[in-house]
N, C-alpha and C positions, 0 to 999 in steps of 0.2 A: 680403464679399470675392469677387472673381471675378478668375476668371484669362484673360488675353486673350492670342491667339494670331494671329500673321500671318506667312506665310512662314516664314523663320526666327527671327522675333523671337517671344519669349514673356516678361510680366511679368504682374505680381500687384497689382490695384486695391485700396483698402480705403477706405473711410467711414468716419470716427472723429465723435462727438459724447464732446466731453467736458465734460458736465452741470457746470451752476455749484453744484448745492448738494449734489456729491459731493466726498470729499476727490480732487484730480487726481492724488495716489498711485496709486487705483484704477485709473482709467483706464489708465496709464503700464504699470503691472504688466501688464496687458492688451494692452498693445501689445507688451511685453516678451517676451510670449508666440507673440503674432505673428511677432515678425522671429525667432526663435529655429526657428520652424516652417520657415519661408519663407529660411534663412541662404543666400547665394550667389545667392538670386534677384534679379530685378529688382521695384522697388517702389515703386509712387507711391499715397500717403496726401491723402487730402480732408479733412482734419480742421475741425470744428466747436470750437475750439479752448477759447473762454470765459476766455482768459487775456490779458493785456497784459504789452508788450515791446514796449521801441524797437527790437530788430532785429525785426519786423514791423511798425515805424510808428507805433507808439502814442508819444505825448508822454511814459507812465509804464513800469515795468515793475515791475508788480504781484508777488506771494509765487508764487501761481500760474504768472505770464508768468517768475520765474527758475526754478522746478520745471521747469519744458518745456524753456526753454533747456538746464537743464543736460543732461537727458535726451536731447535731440538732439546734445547735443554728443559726448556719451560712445559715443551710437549710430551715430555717423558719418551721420547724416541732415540732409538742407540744404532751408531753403527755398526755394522757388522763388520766390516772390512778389516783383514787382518795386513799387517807389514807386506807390503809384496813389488813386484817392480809396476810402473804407470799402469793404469789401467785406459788409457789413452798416449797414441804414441803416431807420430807422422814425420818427414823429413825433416820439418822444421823443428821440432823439439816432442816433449811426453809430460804427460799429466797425470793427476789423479783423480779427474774430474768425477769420475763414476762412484758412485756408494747404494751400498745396499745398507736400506732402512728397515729398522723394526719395533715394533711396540712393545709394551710390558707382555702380551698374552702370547708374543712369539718370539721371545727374547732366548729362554730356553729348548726352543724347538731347530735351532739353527746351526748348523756345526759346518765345516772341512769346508770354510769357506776361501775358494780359490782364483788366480787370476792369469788368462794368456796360456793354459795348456792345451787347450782345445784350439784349433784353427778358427781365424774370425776372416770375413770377407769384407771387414771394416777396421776405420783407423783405430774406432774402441772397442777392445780386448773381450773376448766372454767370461764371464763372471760366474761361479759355478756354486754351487753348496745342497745340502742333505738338509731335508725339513722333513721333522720325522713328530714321533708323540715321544714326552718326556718317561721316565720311568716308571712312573704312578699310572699311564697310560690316562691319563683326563685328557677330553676333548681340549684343542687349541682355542676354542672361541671361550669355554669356560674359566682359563687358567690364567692367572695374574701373579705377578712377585709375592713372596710371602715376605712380611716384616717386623718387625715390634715399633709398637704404639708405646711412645712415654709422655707423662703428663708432664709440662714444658713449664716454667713459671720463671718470670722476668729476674728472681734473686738467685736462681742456680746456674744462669750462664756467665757467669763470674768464674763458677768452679767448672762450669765446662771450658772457657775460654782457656784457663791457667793450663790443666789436665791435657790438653787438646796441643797448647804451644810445646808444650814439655818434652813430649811425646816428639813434637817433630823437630824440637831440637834436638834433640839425642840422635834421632834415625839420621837427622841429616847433616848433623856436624856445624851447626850455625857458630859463627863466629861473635854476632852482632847479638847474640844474650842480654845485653845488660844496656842496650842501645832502644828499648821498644819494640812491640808488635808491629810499627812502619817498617823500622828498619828488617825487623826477622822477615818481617810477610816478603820483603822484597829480596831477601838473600834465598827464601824458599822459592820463588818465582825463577829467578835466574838458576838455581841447582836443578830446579826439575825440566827446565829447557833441555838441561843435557840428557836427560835421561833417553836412553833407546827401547829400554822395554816397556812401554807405557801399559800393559795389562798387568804387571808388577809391580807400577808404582800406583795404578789405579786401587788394588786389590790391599797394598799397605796402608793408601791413605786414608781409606774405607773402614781397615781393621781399626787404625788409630779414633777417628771419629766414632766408630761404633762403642770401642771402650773410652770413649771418654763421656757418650750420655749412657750407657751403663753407672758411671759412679757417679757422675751431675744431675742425672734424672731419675724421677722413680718408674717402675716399669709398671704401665694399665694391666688390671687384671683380664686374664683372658688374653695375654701380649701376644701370641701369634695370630694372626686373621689374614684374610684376604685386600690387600691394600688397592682400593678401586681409582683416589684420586690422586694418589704422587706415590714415589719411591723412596719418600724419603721426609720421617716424622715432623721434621721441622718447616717446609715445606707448607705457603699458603699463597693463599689468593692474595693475601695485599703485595705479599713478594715478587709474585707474577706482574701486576700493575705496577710496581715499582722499575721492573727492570723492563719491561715495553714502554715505558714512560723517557728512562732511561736512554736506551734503544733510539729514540724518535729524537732526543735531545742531541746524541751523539752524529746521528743523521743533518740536523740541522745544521750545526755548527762545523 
């Protein structure tokens, strides 16, 4: 780990190897430990990851590639890595093991992120990208997602649920309407498999959920702020224990 410093900007680098013939619990718990040290800083992760996942590109997503996933997901941590060829590559086949990680306060600081143009003297490729200050020029350690805060209340996710399906039936041509929310959720699973542009389909499903607690929730006064413990309003702590709960279940069995 090392901590880099320039002007006003300050974050915290880290090197992850997370070994194939350990359980990636291990690791995870270790990392766990990490952002826990370093909370409110800024943070970009090199991980040697040893897991597959089509949200990094892989054709599968291995026991290990959903452990990460969910782990990133719960930690508010996003990949960087855009579309590009292995970022691991030897006689015997190529991967995508390599990802760059980042947190909320360096999420927008991170652009031209690239793979394999530069000469590497190893089987994993160099990984390259531009960490800069955003436009407002605020220091990196101070800067967090901006969001809106809605007051949530157990009788309007009815009208968000309804608003929310509606929406994605229409965008994506569901066939199974009048079959259930199992049946849609599962036609929307398999449509979005296919999808190739995943920051396209990320950036719709976002718009659609956002207008949908737009007219199911009412908006906190004061709704822009700085969001320090998730990215996203609906988002809690029991949800968190549910799905590590979850996690350990699936593990199990």
């Amino acid at each position: 780990m090392a901590e880099i410093s320039y002007r006003n900007t300050k974050f915290y680098g880290i090197r992850l190897y997370f070994d194939i013939t350990e359980d990636i619990e291990i690791n995870i718990r270790k990392t766990e430990q990490i952002l826990n040290y370093l909370k409110g800083q800024g943070l970009l992760i090199a991980a040697d990851s040893n897991a597959r996942s089509k949200t990094w590109y892989y054709t599968i997503t291995n026991q290990r590639g959903k452990v990460l996933e969910d782990f990133l997901t719960i930690s508010n941590l996003y990949i960087v890595n855009d579309r590009s060829e292995p970022t691991f590559e030897t006689i015997r086949g190529s991967s995508y093991v390599d990802l760059t990680v980042v947190n909320n306060q360096l999420l927008r600081h991170v652009t031209d992120w690239t793979c394999g143009i530069q000469e590497s003297c190893s089987d994993h490729k160099i990984l390259t990208f531009n960490l800069g200050m955003v436009r407002q020029h605020k220091p990196i350690n101070n800067t967090d997602c901006v969001g809106i805060r809605y007051i949530v209340k157990n009788e309007d996710f009815g009208k968000f649920d309804a608003i929310l399906a509606s929406n994605m039936i229409t965008k994506f041509n569901c066939e199974n309407e009048k079959e259930g929310l199992g049946k849609i959720d599962q036609e929307l699973c398999n449509k979005i498999n296919l999808y190739e542009d995943m920051d396209e389909l990320v950036d719709t499903v976002f718009s659609y959920i956002t207008a949908a607690c737009n007219t199911a929730f009412k908006v906190s006064r004061g709704a822009k702020h700085l969001i320090k413990k998730t990215t996203v309003s609906w988002w809690t702590e029991e949800l968190t224990a549910l799905r590590k709960r979850t996690n350990a279940l699936r593990r199990r069995y």
